[in-house]
C-alpha positions in Angstrom: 23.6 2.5 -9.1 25.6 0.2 -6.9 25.0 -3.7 -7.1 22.7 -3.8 -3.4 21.1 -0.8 -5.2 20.0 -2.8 -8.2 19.3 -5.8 -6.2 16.9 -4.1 -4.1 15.5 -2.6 -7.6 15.3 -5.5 -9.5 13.2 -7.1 -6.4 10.8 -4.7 -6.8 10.2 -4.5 -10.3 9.7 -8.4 -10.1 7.0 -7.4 -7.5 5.3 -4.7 -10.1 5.6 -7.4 -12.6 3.3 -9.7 -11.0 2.4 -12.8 -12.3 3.6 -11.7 -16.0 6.8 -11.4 -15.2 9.7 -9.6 -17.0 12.2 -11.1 -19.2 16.2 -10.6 -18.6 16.9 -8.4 -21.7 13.7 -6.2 -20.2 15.4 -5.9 -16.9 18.9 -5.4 -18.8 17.3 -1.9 -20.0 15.6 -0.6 -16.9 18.6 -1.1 -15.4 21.2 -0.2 -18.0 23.6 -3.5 -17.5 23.9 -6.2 -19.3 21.4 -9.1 -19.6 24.1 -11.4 -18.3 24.7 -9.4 -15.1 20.7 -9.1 -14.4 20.9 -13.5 -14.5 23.9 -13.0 -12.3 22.0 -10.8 -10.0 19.0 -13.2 -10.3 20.8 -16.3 -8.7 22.3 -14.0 -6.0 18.4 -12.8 -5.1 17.7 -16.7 -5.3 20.4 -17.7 -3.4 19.3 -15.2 -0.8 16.1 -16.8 -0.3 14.0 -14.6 -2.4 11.2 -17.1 -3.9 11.8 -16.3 -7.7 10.5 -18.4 -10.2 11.6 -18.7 -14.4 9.9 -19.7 -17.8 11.8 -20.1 -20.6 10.5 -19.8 -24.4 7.8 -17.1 -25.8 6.3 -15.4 -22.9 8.9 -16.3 -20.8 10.9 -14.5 -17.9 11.4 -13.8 -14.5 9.1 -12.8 -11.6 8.6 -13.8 -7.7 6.1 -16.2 -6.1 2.4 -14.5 -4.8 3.3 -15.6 -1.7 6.6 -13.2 -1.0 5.7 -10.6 1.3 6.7 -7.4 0.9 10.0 -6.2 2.7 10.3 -4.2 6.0 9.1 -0.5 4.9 11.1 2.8 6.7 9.3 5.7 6.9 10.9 8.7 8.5 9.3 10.7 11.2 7.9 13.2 8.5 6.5 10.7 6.4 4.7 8.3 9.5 3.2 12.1 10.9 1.5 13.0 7.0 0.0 9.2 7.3 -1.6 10.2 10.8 -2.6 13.9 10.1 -4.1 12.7 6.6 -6.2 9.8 8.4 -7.4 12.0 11.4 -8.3 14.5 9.3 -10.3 11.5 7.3 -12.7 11.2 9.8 -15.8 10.6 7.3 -13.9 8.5 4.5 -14.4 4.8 4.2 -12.5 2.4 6.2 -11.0 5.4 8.3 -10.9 3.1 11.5 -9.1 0.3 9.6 -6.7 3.4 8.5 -6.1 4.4 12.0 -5.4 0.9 12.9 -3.0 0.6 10.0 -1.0 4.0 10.9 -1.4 2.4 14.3 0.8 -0.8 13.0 3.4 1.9 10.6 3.9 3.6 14.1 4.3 0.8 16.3 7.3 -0.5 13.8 9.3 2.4 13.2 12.4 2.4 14.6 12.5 4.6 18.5 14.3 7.8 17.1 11.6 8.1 14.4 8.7 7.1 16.4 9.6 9.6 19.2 10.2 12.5 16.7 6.7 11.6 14.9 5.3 11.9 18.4 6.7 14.6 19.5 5.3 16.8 15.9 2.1 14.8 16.3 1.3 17.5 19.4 2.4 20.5 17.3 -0.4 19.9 15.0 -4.0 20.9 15.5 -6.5 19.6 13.1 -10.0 21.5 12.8 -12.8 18.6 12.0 -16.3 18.7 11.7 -18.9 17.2 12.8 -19.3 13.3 10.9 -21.7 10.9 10.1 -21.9 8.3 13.2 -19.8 5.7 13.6 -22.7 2.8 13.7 -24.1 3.9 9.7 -20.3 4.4 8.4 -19.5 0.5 10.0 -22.8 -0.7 8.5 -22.3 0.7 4.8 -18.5 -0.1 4.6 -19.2 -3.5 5.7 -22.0 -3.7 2.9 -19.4 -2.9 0.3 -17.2 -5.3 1.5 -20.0 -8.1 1.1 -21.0 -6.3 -1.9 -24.8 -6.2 -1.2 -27.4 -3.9 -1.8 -28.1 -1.0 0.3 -31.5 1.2 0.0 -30.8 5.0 1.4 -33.6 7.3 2.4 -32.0 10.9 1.8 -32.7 14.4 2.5 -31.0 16.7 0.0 -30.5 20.6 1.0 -34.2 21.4 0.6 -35.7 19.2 2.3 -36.7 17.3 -0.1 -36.6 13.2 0.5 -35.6 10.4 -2.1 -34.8 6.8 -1.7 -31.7 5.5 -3.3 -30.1 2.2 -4.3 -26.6 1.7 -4.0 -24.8 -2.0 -5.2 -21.5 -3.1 -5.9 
């Protein structure tokens, strides 16, 4: 693995990490280089700009602020098409309009070549979907678990036969 390689790497097993961190001898053997060259790569990240922060002592080590976003994500063509065909074909999952609006946003930053490839397979595929619950009780229940309330159900099960139901967080 080259040094931009492990750089890159080393970034995101500090994001994993989270707020527990990982110390420099941990990183040393993920990485298969010496703990000394993981500090050395750890100044160059901080030099960079990347908001890293360090403990020392028992439970120390290395991780990077909450606050770091994430970096700029590449998808190909391929990848950005199985996002959309998976969420139209999601028509009756939770949240699927906040998933459209999100493959919306993957779409809208790929770079032209991808975008117009992904478009261009997007009309090769046909996807056969039934017929789904309305849109106005889907918003109204995913908005309940979101506040985490209570929602009572009146349901009809194959039979015919009605029971009320209770649904909570």
């Amino acid at each position: 693995m080259n040094r931009t390689e492990r750089l890159h790497a080393l970034t995101e097993s500090l994001r994993r990490a989270g707020a527990r961190g990982r110390t420099a001898d941990q990183l040393a053997e993920d990485f298969e280089v010496s703990s000394r060259t993981i500090k050395r790569d750890l100044a160059a990240l901080e030099a960079s700009g990347r908001p890293i922060w360090g403990r020392t002592g028992p439970g120390g080590g290395y991780g990077l602020t909450e606050r770091s976003s994430l970096p700029p994500v590449n998808f190909s063509a391929e990848q950005a098409l199985a996002l959309t065909t998976a969420v139209t074909v999601a028509t009756q999952a939770p949240f699927c309009d906040s998933a459209r609006a999100a493959t919306r946003k993957v779409l809208d930053v790929l770079d032209p070549v991808a975008r117009r490839r992904a478009t261009d397979l997007s009309h090769r595929i046909w996807v056969d979907v039934g017929p789904s619950v309305p849109r106005r009780i889907v918003s109204v229940l995913e908005q309940a678990l979101v506040d985490q309330v209570t929602v009572n159900l009146g349901y009809t099960d194959g039979t015919g036969q009605r029971t009320r139901r209770e649904t909570s967080r």
